[in-house]
C-alpha positions in Angstrom: 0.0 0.0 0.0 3.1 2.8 0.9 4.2 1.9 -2.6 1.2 2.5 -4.0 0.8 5.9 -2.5 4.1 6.8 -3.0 3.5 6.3 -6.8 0.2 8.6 -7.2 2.2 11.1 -5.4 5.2 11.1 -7.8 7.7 10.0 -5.1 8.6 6.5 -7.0 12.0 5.6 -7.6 14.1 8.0 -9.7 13.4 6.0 -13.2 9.6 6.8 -12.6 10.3 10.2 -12.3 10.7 11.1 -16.1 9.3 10.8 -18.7 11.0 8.8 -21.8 13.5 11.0 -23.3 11.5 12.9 -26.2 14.6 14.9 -27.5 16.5 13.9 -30.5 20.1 12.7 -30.8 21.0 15.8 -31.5 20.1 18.0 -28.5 21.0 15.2 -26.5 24.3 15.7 -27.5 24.6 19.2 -27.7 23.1 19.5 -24.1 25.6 17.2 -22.7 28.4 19.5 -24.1 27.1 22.4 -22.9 27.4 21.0 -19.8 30.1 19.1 -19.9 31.8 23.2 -21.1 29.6 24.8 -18.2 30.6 22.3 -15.0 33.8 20.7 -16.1 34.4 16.7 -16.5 35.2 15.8 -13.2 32.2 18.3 -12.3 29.8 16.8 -14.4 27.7 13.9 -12.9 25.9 11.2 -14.4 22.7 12.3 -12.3 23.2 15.9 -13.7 22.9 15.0 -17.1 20.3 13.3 -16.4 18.3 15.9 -15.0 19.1 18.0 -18.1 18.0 16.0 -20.4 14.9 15.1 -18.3 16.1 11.4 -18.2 16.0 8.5 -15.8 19.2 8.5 -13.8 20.4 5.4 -16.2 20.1 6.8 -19.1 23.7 7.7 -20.5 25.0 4.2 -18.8 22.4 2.6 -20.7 22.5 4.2 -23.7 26.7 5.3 -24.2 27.9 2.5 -21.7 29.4 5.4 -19.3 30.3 9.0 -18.8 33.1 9.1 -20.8 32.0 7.4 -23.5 28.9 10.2 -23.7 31.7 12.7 -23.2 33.3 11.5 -26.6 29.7 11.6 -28.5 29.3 14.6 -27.7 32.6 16.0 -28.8 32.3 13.9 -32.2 29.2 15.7 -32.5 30.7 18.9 -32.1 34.0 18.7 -34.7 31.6 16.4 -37.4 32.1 19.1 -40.0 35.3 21.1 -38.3 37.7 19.1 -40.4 36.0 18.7 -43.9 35.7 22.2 -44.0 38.6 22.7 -43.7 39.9 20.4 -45.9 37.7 22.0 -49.0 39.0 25.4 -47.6 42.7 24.7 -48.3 41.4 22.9 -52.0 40.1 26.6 -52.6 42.9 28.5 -51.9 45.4 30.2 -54.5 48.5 30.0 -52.4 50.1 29.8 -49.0 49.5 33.4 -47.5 46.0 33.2 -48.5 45.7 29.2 -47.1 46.9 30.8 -43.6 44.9 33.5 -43.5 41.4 31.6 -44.2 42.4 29.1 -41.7 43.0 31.4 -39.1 39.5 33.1 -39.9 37.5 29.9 -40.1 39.2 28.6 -36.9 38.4 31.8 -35.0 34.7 32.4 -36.4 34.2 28.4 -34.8 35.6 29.0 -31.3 33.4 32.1 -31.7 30.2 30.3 -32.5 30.7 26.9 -30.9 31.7 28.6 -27.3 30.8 25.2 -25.5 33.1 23.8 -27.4 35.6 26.3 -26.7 35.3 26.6 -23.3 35.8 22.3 -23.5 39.1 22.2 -25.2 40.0 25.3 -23.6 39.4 23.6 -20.1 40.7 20.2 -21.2 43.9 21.5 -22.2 45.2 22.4 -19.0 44.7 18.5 -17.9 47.3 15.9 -19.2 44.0 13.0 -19.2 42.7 10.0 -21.8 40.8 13.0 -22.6 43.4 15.2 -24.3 44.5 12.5 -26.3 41.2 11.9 -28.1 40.8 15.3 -28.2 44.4 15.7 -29.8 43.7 12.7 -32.0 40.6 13.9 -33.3 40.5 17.4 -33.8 44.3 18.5 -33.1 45.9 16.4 -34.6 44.0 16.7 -37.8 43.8 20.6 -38.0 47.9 20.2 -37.3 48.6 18.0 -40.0 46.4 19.6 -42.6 48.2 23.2 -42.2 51.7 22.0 -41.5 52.5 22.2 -45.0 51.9 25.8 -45.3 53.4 26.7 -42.0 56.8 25.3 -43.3 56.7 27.1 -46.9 55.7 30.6 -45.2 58.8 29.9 -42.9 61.3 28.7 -45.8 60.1 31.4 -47.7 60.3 34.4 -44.7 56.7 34.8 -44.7 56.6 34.1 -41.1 58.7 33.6 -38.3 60.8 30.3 -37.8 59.4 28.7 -34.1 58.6 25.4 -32.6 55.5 24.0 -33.9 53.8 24.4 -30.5 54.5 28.3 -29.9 53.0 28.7 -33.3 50.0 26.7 -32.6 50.2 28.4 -28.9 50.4 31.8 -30.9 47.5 30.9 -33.6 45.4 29.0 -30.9 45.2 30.8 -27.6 43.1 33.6 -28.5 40.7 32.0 -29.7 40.1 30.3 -26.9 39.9 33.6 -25.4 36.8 33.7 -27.7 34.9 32.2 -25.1 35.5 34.2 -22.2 32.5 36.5 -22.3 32.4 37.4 -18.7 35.4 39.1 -18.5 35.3 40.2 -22.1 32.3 42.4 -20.7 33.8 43.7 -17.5 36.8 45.1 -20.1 34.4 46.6 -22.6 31.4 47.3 -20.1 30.4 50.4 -22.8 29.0 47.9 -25.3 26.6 46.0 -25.1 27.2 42.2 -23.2 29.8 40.2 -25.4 27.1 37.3 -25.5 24.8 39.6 -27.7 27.4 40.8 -30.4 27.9 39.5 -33.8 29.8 36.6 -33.1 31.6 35.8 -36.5 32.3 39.4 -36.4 34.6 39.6 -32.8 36.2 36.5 -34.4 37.2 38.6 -37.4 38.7 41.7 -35.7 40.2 39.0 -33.2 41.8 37.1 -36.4 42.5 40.1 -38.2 44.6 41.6 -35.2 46.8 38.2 -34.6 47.5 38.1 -38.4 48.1 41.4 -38.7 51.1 40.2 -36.5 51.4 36.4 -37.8 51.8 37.1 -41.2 51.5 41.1 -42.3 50.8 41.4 -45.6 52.4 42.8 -48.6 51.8 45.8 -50.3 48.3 45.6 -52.2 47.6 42.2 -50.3 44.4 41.9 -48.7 44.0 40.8 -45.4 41.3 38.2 -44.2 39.6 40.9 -42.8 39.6 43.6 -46.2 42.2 45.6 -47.9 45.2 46.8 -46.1 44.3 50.7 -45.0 47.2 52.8 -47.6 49.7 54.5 -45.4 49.3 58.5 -45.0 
């Protein structure tokens, strides 16, 4: 009889208390990022997601086998499309200057747009964990080997400076990761409107544009990713 009572009230066991899951792969997947961004791995509980995604307490067990294996899912899910795009945006390119400088744009404009998956690789960086290496393996890795090529002509040829591959990457890299940082962003600009409400792709360009102005300055009558170099007074 208590069971029975505690069942019309609501108060049965935790896999009565919701509802089978109605959302899609999908927003599964891009709600256990977010969270996974927001609260850290270590952070994030199996019982949390679960409450996110309106799920029995089971669920990512039952369905991904464990935590971790959701974890990787969810960052699959995320970099799907990172890496062919930007293996048709190198195809499209007329030489190496131009290859850089469309990389760095299309790298920034993601970290811009995909913040939870910013703020994930951002935070999973600082952790040497099974982790990193899939993250290194999948995205890193990739994006790496896909560019290196260019890196080394614009160095043999002057274009850019001659430094381990990991302070370039660290020099490339690290501000866009800064991309997700809103909170302070706002606090240093706290005349304009919150960071989180701005064109996006746009603060990715200016960012882009300042690091290559740097990177790689371009030559007279070039034209940067972000326009046509101003003419000196």
């Amino acid at each position: 009889m208590t069971d029975g009572t505690q069942a019309e009230a609501g108060t049965s066991p935790a896999r009565g208390k919701y509802a089978p899951v109605q959302l899609d792969e999908s927003e599964i997947l891009r709600r256990g990022l977010d969270t996974f961004a927001e609260l850290g791995y270590s952070a994030t509980t199996v019982r949390e997601l679960a409450r996110r995604l309106d799920a029995s307490h089971n669920f990512i067990n039952d369905r991904y086998g464990s935590k971790e294996n959701f974890w990787r899912a969810a960052v699959d899910f995320a970099l799907q499309d990172a890496q062919p795009a930007l293996n048709q945006l190198l195809t499209e390119c007329r030489d190496d200057d131009e290859r850089l400088r469309k990389v760095v744009v299309q790298l920034y404009r993601l970290a811009a747009n995909a913040s939870g998956l910013n703020r994930l690789m951002s935070d999973e960086s600082t952790r040497d964990s099974s982790r990193l290496d899939y993250l290194h393996q999948r995205f890193v890795k990739p994006f790496w080997d896909s560019i290196e090529p260019t890196v080394n002509s614009l160095m043999a040829a002057g274009r850019i400076p001659r430094v381990p591959a990991h302070i370039l990457y660290f020099a490339v890299t690290g501000p866009a990761l800064a991309l997700a940082q809103d909170p302070i962003a706002d606090r240093l600009n706290s005349a304009a409107s919150p960071t989180a409400g701005q064109d996006r792709s746009s603060m990715a360009d200016a960012l882009s544009g300042l690091v290559l102005h740097g990177l790689l300055p371009p030559g007279p009558g070039a034209e940067t990713a972000a326009g046509p170099r101003p003419t000196p007074r």
